[in-house]
Every structure is written in C-alpha cells, then in structure tokens.
C-alpha distance (Angstrom), angle and dihedral (degrees) to the residues before:
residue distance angle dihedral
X1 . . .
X2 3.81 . .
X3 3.71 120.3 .
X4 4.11 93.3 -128.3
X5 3.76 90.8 58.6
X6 3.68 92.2 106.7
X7 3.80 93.8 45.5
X8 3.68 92.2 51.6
X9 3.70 93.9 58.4
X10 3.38 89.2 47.3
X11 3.53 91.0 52.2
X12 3.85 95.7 48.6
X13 3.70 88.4 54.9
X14 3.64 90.2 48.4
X15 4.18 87.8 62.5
X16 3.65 91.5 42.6
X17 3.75 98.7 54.5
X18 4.03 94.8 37.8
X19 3.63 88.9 55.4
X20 4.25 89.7 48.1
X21 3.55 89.9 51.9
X22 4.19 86.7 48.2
X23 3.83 84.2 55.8
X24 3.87 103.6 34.7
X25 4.34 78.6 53.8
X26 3.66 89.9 45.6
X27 4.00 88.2 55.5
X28 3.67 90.6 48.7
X29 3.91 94.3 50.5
X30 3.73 91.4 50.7
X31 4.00 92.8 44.5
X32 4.10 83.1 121.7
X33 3.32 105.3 32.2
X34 4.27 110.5 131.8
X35 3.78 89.1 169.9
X36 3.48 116.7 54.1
X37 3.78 112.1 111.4
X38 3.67 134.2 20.2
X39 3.89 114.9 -131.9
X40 3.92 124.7 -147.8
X41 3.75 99.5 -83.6
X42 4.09 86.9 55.3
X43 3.61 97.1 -106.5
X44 3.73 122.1 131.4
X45 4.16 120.2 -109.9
X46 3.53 128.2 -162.1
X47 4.23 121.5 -97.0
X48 4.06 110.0 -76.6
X49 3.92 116.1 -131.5
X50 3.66 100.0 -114.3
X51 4.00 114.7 -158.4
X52 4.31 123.2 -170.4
X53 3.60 116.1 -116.5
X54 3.85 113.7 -150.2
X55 3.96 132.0 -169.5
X56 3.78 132.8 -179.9
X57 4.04 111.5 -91.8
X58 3.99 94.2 -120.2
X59 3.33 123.0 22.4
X60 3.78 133.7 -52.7
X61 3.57 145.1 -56.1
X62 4.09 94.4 -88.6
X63 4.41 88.6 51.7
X64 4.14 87.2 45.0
X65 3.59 86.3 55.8
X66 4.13 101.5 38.3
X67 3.70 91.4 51.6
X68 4.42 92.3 44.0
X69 3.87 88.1 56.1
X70 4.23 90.9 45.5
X71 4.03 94.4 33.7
X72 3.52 146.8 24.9
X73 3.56 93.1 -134.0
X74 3.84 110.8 96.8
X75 3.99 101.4 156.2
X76 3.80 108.9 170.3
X77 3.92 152.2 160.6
X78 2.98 145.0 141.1
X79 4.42 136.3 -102.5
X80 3.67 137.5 -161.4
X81 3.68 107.0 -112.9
X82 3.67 102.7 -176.4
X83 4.27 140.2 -12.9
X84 3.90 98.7 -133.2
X85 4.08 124.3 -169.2
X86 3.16 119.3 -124.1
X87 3.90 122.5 -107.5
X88 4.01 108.8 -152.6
X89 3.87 118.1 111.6
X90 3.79 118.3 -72.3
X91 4.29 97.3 -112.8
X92 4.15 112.7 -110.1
X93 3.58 112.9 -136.1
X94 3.99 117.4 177.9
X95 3.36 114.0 -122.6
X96 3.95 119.3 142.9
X97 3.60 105.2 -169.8
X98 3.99 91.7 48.6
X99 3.56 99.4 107.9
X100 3.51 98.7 -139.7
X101 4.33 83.6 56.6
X102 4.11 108.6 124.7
X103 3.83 115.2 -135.6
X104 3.74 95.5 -73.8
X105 3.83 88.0 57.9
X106 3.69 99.0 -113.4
X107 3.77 122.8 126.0
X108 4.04 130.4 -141.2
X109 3.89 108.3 -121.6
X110 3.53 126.5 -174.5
X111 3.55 121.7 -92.5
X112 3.51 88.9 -124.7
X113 3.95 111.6 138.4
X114 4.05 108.6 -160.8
X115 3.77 91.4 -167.1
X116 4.14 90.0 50.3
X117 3.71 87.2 50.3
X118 3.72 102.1 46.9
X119 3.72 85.9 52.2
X120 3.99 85.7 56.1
X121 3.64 87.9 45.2
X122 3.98 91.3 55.9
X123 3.72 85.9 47.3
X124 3.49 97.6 56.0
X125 3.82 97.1 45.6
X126 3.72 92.9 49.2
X127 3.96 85.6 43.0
X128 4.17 86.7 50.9
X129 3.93 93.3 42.0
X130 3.74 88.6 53.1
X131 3.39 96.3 53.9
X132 3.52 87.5 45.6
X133 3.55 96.4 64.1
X134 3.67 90.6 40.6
X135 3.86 88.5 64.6
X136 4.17 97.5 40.8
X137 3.86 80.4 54.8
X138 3.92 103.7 50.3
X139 4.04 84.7 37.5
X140 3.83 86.8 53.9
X141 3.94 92.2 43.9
X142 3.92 93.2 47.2
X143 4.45 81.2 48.1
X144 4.37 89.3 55.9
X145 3.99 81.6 45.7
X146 3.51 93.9 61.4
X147 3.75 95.9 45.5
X148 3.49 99.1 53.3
X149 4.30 84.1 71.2
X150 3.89 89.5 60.9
C-alpha cells in the first residue's frame, strides 16, 4: 500500500471535474450557437450539449470492496471515458429574419439549458472543493506522521 494512495485519487478526481467544468463552460458559451456542425446533407446544425462520462479506473464498487476486506491495498480514482452529445431536440424559436430561420420562420437552437448547466457547474465545484479538502487532509495526516519520528 503506498502512503499517496489517497492523494492520487484525489488527484484523479481533481482532472476529471476540471475538465467537466471546461465542458459544462463550453456548453454555456455555445448556448446560441445556430452554426456549429454541418450534418450529412451539408447543411449547418446548431451546437450539441456535450456532457463527461466518468468511470472508476479498475473495476467497480463490489471488486473495491472484495479486495479492501482481503488486502490493504485499495488504490483508486476515477477517468473520463468518453465526452458524449446530447440527444434531446434542438429548441425552435420563431424568428424570421434570423438567417439561419427555415421557411416557416423558425430557427433551430441548441438544446443547451443554462440553468441545467449551472447546476452541473455547482456540482463540479463542490465535487472539486471536496476533493480538495480530502487531499489538504491526507497531506496534513502524512505531515503528523513524520513528526511523530522527531
């Protein structure tokens, strides 16, 4: 068992939640965007929400605990498996002189929803702040280790 095990899986969670706040503030930058993609019949679609899919490193929950009740090693994280677009509807919005509008004068918006994604955005920093703390307080418990030798 190595005595940075703890800090690693903080740090791994640290990477995973910067890069979901990087996409949840990608989402909210393209909230408007009617030309971000261009489909198979060359026309242009709107920006997909894209959301971050994340998975433990090895294994699941049931193998974590099997091996903690045989072993003392427990090493852990967690790793961003895929960024996946979001399937809902793009939203209509009628707006004729948009120049993106179709014939009946309504325009394809993304399906971007800023509220949804400033809820993610919370998540994440909490998520991040946690783990946070969790390192600072295996750091400071590894620090009271190394003074009880002096």
């Amino acid at each position: 068992m190595s005595l940075f095990n703890a800090i690693n899986t903080s740090a791994s969670a640290l990477t995973a939640q910067r890069l979901r706040m990087d996409v949840v503030s990608s989402n909210i930058a393209n909230a408007q965007t009617t030309r971000a993609t261009v489909n198979e019949q060359g026309e242009f679609e709107p920006y997909r929400r894209r959301m971050v899919v994340m998975e433990p490193k090895e294994g699941s929950f049931q193998s974590y605990l099997h091996r903690a009740a045989q072993t003392a090693d427990v090493s852990g994280g967690v790793k961003v498996t895929a960024i996946t677009e979001d399937e809902t509807p793009f939203k209509l919005a009628y707006n004729p002189s948009h120049p993106d509008a179709n014939e009946d004068g309504y325009v394809e918006l993304p399906n971007v929803d800023p509220l949804k994604e400033m809820v993610d955005l919370m998540s994440a920093t909490r998520s991040y702040e946690a783990n946070i703390t969790s390192m600072n307080a295996s750091k400071n418990m590894l620090m009271k280790a190394l003074e009880i030798g002096r």
